[in-house]
C-alpha positions in Angstrom: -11.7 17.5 38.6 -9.2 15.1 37.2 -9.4 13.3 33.2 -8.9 9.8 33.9 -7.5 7.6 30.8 -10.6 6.9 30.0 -11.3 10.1 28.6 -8.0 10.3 26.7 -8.3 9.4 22.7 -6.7 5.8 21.3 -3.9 5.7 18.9 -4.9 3.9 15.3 -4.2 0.2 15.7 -3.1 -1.7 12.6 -2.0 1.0 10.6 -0.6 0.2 6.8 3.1 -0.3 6.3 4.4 3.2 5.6 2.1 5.0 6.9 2.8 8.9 7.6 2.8 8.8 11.1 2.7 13.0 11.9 -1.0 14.3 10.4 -2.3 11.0 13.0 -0.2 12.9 16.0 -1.1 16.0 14.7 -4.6 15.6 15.2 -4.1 14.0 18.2 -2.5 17.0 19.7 -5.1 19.1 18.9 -7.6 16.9 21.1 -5.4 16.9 24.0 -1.6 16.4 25.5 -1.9 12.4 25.7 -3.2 9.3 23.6 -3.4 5.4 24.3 -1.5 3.0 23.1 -0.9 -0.5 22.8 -0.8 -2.9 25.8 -1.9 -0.3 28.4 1.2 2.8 27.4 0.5 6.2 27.9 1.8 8.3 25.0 2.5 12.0 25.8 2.3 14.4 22.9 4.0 18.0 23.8 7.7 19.2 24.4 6.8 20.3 27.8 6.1 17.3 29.0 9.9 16.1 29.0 10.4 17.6 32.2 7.5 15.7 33.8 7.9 12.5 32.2 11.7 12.7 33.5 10.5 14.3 36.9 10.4 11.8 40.2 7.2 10.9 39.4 8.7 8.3 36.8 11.9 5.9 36.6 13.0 4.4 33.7 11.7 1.1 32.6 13.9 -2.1 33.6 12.8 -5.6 32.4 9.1 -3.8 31.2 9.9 -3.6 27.9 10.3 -7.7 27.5 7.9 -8.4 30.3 5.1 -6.8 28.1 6.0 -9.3 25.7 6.2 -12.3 27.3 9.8 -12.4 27.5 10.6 -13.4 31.1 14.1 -15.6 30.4 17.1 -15.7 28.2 19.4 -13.8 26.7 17.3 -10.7 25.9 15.9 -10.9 29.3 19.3 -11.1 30.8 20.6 -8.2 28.5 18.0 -6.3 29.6 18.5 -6.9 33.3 22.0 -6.1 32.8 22.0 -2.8 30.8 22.9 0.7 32.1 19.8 2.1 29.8 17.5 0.4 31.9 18.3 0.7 35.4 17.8 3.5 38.3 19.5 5.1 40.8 22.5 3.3 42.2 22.4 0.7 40.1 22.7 3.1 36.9 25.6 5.0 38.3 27.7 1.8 39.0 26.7 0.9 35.5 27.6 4.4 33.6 30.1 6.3 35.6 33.4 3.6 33.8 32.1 4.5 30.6 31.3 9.0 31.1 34.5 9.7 31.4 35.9 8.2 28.1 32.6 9.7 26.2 32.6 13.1 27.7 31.9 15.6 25.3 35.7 16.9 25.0 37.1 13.9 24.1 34.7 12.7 21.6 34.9 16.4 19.9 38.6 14.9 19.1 36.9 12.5 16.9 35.6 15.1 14.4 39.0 14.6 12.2 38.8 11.1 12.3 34.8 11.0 11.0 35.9 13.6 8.5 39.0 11.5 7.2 36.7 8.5 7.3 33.9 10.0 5.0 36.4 10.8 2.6 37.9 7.8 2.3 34.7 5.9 1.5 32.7 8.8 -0.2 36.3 10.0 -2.1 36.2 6.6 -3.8 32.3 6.2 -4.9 32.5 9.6 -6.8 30.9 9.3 -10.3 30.8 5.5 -9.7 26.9 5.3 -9.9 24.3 4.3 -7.5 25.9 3.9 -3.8 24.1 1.4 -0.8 24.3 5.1 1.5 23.0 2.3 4.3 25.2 0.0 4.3 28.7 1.6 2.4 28.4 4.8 4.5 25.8 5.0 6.8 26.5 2.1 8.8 30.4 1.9 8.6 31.0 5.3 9.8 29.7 4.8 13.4 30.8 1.2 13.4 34.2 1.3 12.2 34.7 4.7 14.8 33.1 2.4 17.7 35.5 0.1 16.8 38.5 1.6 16.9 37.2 3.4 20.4 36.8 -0.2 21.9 40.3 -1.4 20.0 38.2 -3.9 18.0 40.1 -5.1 14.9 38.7 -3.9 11.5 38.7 -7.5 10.1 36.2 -8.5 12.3 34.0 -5.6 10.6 31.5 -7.5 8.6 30.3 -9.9 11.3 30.1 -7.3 13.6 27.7 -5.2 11.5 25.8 -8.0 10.8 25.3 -8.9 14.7 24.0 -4.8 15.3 21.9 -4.7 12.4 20.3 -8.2 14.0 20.6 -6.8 17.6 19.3 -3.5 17.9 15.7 -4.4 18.0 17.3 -5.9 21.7 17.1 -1.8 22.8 13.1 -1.8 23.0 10.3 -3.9 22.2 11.1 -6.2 19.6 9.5 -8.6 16.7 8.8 -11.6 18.5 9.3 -13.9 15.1 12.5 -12.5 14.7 13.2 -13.5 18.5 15.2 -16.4 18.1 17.6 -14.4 15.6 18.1 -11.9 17.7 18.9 -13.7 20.6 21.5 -16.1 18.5 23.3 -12.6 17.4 23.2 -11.3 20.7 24.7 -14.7 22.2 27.4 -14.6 19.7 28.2 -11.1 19.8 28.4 -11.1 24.1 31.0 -13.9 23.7 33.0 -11.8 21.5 33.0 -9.0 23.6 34.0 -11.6 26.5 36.8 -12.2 24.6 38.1 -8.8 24.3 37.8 -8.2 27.4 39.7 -11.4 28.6 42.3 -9.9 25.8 42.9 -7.1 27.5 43.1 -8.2 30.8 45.9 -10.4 29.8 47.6 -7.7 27.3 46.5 -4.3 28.3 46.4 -2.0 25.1 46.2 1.9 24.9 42.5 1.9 23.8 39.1 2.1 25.7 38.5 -1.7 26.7 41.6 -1.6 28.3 40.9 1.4 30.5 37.6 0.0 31.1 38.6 -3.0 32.3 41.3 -1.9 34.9 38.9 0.8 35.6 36.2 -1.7 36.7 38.8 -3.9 38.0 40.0 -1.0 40.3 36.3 0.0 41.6 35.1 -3.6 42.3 31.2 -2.8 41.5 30.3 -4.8 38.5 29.8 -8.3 37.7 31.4 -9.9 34.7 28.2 -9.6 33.1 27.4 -5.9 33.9 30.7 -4.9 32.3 30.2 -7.1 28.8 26.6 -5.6 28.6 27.7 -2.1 28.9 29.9 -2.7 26.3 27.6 -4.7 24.4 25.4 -1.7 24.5 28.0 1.1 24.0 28.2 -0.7 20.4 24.3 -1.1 19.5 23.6 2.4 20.6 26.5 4.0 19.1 25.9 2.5 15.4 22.0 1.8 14.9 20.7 5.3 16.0 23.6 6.9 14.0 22.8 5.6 11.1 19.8 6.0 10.3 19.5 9.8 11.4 22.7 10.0 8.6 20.7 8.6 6.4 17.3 10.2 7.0 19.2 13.6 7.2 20.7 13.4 3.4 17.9 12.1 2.3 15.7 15.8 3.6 18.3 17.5 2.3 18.5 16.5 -1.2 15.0 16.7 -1.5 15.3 20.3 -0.6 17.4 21.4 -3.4 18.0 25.1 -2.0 18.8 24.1 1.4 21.2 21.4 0.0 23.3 24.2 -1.8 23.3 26.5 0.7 25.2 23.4 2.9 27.1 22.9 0.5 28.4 26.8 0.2 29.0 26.8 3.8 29.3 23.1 5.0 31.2 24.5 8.3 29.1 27.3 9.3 25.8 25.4 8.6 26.6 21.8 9.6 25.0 21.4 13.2 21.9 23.7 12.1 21.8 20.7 9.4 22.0 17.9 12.0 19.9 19.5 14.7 17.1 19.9 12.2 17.3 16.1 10.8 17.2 14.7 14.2 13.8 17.2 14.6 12.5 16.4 11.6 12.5 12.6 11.1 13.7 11.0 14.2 14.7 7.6 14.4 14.3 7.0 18.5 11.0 7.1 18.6 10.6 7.9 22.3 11.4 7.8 26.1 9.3 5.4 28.1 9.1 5.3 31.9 7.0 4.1 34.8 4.9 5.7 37.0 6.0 5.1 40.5 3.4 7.3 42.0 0.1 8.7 40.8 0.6 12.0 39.0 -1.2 14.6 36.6 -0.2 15.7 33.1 -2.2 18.5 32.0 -4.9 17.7 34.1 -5.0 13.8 33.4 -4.6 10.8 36.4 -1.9 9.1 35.6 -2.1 6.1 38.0 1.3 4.4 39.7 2.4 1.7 37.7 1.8 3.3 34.3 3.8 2.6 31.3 3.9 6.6 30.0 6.5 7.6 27.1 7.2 11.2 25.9 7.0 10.4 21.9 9.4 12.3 20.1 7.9 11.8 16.9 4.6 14.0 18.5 7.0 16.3 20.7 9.5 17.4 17.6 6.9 18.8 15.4 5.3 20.5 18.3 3.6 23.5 17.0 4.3 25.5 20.7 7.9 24.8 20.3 8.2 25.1 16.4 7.5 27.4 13.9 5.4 25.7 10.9 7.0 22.4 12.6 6.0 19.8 9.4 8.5 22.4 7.3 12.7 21.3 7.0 14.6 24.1 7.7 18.0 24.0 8.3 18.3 27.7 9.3 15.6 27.3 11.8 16.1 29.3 15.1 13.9 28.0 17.2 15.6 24.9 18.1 15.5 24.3 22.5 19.3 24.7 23.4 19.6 20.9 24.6 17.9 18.8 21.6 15.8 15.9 23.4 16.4 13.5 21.2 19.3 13.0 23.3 17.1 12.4 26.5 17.4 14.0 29.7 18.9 14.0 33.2 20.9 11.1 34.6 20.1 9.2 31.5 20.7 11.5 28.9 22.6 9.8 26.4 26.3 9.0 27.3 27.4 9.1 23.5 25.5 12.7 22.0 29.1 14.6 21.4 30.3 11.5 19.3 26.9 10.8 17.2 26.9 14.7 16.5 30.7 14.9 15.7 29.9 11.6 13.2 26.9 13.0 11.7 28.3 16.6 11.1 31.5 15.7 9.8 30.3 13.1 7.5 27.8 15.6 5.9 29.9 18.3 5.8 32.2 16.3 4.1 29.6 15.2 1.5 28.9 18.5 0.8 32.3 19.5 -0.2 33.3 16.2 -1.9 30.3 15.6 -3.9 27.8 18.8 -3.8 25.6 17.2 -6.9 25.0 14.0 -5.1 21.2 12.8 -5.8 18.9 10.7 -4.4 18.3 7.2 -6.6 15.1 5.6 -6.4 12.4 5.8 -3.9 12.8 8.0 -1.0 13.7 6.2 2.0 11.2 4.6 4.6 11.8 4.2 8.6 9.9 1.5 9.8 8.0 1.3 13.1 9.7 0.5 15.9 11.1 2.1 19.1 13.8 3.0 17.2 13.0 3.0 13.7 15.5 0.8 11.0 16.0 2.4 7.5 14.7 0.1 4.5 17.0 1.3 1.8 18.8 4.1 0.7 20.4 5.0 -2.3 23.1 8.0 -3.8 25.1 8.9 -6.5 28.0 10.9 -5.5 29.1 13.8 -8.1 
């Protein structure tokens, strides 16, 4: 006989800023494979559910995520309508096929020189000049000024442009509805400068991304002016936000493990995407991967009715003590890492930019350790907030 969700145990409501959010997922593991969560979600708990929370039994949630909130209208509404990360079938593969073939995973391994040039150049010149912002004078620029030179976006218009991502990403899940009219102001403001590149290159095609894009789009017909800004829009957010906190997050575990930090630093090449595949496992900043129900289904033996918010958390899944050896431990020379890390998703919506975030993340580090191998934390150690993907509070180095 069938659990219902009645018989499943809640999540804490209402828990303290900064609390430690594994011993709570811990135990709830141990009382079964699925908790309850705010306004009606389903949260499954084990690695092996990936494949049946991404099975045909689910599709990815649309205009939920702002629905659930109230948000029914306007320009997070309409971004969300819009967006290749939250649409199914036909619809998705009009709105991702323009943009696979410039991220495919060859041509974004190109990019490891440029990261590695790029993290010398700003960690080169904060050696044995004191405490460093790692957030915002490494961590975020990295991504963002790669991103930009992918999309042919001048590096003048840097600042504003960071400012309008670190404002924006919230836009990606559920957000904080007091900081709602921000967000939608930054979102407003960055989609009209995105129409304007694109209008830029339609008149005066350049050799860069936007450019292909645009006659590529042109060419096939399929999208509406404001399918092709959104993707676009969303290329951005997605390749800077999540990139930089898992830089940051990943440093941050490996300085406090003193050993493991020297052994990187020995052998930055050979080590580098053990490094990065165990700070994505360890401390993830996406939090999870929501869908919908769109027929009744089991998991483990619990109903889960049609029409069910359910979401495979990552946070639960990553220290999953069937997939991982003494999973609360750091290890960069674990072995027991799945070949395809889901933190990247899976299936048709795996994520479209995995080769460049690991190219940025393993390059940058690598190059830390070689540059500046008795770097140390400053301060506190850093804090993720909650969120569906969770935003760094700060984060200081100094670089020796």
């Amino acid at each position: 006989m069938s659990m219902t969700l009645a018989d499943i145990p809640q999540l804490p409501l209402d828990l303290p800023p900064g609390t430690d959010p594994y011993p709570i997922l811990k135990d709830l593991r141990a009382k079964g494979p699925l908790a309850k969560a705010e306004m009606g979600i389903v949260i499954a708990l084990r690695q092996r559910h990936l494949d049946i929370i991404m099975s045909d039994n689910t599709r990815q949630l649309e205009t939920e995520t702002k629905v659930l909130q109230g948000i029914t209208s306007g320009p997070l509404f309409e971004f969300t309508k819009a967006a290749m990360l939250f649409a199914n079938g036909e619809e998705h593969r009009r709105r991702r096929a323009p943009v696979q073939r410039t991220f495919a995973f060859k041509l974004m391994d190109a990019m490891r020189p440029k990261a590695a040039a790029l993290a010398a150049e700003l960690v080169g010149d904060r050696v044995n000049q004191g405490p460093v912002d790692f957030v915002g004078e490494i961590a975020a620029q990295i991504p963002a000024r790669i991103i930009a030179d992918i999309l042919g976006i001048p590096r003048a218009d840097l600042p504003i442009f960071l400012q309008w991502i670190a404002d924006t990403a919230e836009a990606l899940g559920f957000i904080d509805v007091e900081r709602r009219p921000q967000i939608e102001a930054s979102l407003t403001a960055f989609a009209d400068y995105v129409t304007k590149l694109l209008e830029d290159r339609r008149r005066a095609p350049k050799d860069d991304f936007l450019s292909d894009y645009v006659a590529q789009t042109a060419r096939d017909g399929e999208l509406s002016e404001i399918e092709i800004r959104t993707q676009v829009v969303g290329l951005i957010l997605a390749g800077s936000d999540t990139t930089r906190g898992s830089l940051c997050m990943t440093l941050a575990q490996l300085l406090s493990h003193p050993s493991q930090w020297r052994a990187f630093c020995e052998d930055p090449d050979t080590l580098k995407r053990g490094v990065v595949d165990e700070g994505l496992r360890f401390e993830p900043v996406v939090t999870g991967i929501p869908r919908v129900a769109v027929k009744d289904f089991e998991v483990d033996g619990v109903l889960i009715p049609a029409g069910t918010v359910v979401s495979l958390s990552f946070l639960s899944a990553l220290r999953d003590e069937e997939v991982f050896a003494d999973p609360d431990r750091f290890d960069i020379f674990r072995k027991d890492h799945p070949r395809w890390h889901m933190i990247f998703g899976a299936g048709a919506h795996r994520c479209v930019g995995e080769a460049l975030a690991r190219a940025e993340m393993e390059e940058t580090l690598a190059t830390i350790a070689r540059l500046a191998p008795n770097t140390k934390l400053v301060g506190n150690f850093p804090i993720l907030k909650p969120g569906a993907i969770r935003q760094i509070d700060r984060m200081e180095v100094a670089f020796a």
